[in-house]
C-alpha positions in Angstrom: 29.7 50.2 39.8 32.9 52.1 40.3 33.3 55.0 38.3 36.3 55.2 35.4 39.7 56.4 37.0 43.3 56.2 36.7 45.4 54.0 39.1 46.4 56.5 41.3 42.4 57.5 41.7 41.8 53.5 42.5 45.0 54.0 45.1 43.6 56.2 47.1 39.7 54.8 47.1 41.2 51.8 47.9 43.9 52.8 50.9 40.7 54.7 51.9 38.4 52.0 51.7 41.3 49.4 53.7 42.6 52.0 56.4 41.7 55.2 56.9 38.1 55.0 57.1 38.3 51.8 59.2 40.8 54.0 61.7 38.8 56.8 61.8 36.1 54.5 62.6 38.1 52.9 65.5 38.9 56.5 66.8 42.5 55.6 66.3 45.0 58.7 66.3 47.4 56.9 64.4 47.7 54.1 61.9 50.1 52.9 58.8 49.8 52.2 55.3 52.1 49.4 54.1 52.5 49.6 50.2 53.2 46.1 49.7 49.4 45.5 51.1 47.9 48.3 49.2 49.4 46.7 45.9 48.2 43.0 47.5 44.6 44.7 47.5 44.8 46.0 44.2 45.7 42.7 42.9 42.5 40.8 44.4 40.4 43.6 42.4 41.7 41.8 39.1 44.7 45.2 38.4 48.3 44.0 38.0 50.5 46.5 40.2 53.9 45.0 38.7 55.6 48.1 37.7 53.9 50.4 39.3 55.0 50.6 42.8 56.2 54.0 42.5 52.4 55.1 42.1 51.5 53.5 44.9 54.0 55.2 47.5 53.4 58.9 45.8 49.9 58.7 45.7 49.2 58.0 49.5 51.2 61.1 50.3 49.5 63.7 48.3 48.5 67.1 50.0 45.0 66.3 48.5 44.6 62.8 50.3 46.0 64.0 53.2 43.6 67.0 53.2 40.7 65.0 51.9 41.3 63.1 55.6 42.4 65.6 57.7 45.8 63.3 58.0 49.7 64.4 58.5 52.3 61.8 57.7 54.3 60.9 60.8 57.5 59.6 59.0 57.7 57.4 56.3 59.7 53.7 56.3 61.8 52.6 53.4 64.7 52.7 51.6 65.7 56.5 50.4 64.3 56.5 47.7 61.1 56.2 49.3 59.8 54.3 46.6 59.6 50.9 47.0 57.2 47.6 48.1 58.7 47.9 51.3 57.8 51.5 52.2 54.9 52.2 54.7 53.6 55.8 55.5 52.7 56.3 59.0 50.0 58.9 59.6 48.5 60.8 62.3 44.5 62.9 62.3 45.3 66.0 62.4 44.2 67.3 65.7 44.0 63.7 67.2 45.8 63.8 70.5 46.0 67.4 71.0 49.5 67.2 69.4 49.0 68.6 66.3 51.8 70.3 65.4 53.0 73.9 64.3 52.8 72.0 60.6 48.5 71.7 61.2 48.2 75.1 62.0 49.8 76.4 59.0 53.5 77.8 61.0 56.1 76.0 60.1 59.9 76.6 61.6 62.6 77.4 58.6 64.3 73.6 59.9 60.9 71.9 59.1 61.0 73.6 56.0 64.3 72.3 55.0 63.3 69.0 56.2 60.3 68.6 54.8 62.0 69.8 51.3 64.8 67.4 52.1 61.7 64.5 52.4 60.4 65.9 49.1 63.6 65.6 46.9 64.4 61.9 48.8 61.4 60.8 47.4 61.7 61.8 44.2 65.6 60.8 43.9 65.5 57.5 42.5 62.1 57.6 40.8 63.5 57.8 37.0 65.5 54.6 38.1 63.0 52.7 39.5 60.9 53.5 35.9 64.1 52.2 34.0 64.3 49.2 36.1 60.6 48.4 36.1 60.5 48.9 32.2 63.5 46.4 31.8 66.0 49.0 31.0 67.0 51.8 29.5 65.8 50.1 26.0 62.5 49.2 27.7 61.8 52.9 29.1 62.5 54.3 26.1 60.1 52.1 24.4 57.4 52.6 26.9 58.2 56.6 26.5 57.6 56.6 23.2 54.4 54.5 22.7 51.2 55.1 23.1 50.7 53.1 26.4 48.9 54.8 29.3 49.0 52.8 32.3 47.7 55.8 34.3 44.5 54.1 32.5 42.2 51.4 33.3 
């Protein structure tokens, strides 16, 4: 029996679970995420992702998943925002290819640091209006905001 966790714990068992074990297990270097199946998945195990979508894409791109799987994300498709059913994550093992990077061994050029800031505040541009549009509205955020709800919850 699964143990009691919020939706963005149940993400990233499940993206887990779907891809990256089954990659690793293929000995692929590289493999992609696509949101819109991750939320299809979800869905089969009886939990409505309507609304939720910006959950999905932020919590497949934590340091800590990435870490937990000794991943980097290649480059992420999507709109700007980042934060959509259409976004998939591409990733890469760390190490996998012999390419891994001056980001995997911890030096990191001042341009990768402005880009990687620059990825940073793209995917969080947009994520307030996503919430008001998913909650119906200003009215409907609002209302969400100040009720007791907890959909981080199940």
């Amino acid at each position: 029996m699964p143990k009691l966790q919020g939706l963005s714990g149940l993400i990233r068992d499940v993206a887990c679970q779907q891809y990256v074990t089954p990659a690793m297990q293929a000995g692929k270097a590289r493999f992609s995420i696509p949101v819109r199946d991750l939320m299809e998945e979800i869905r089969r195990r009886g939990i409505s992702p309507d609304g939720r979508t910006p959950a999905f894409c932020t919590s497949i791109q934590t340091d800590a998943f990435l870490e937990r799987h000794g991943l980097q994300i290649e480059k992420v498709d999507g709109p700007r925002s980042k934060l959509s059913t259409t976004v998939v994550v591409h990733y890469r093992r760390i190490g996998a290819g012999g390419d891994a990077g001056p980001e995997a061994s911890g030096v990191e050029s001042e341009e990768g640091r402005v880009e990687r800031m620059r990825q940073l505040a793209d995917s969080l541009s947009g994520l307030l209006r996503d919430e008001i549009e998913a909650r119906g509205g200003v009215d409907g955020f609002m209302r969400w905001v100040r009720s007791d709800e907890d959909e981080e919850t199940i």
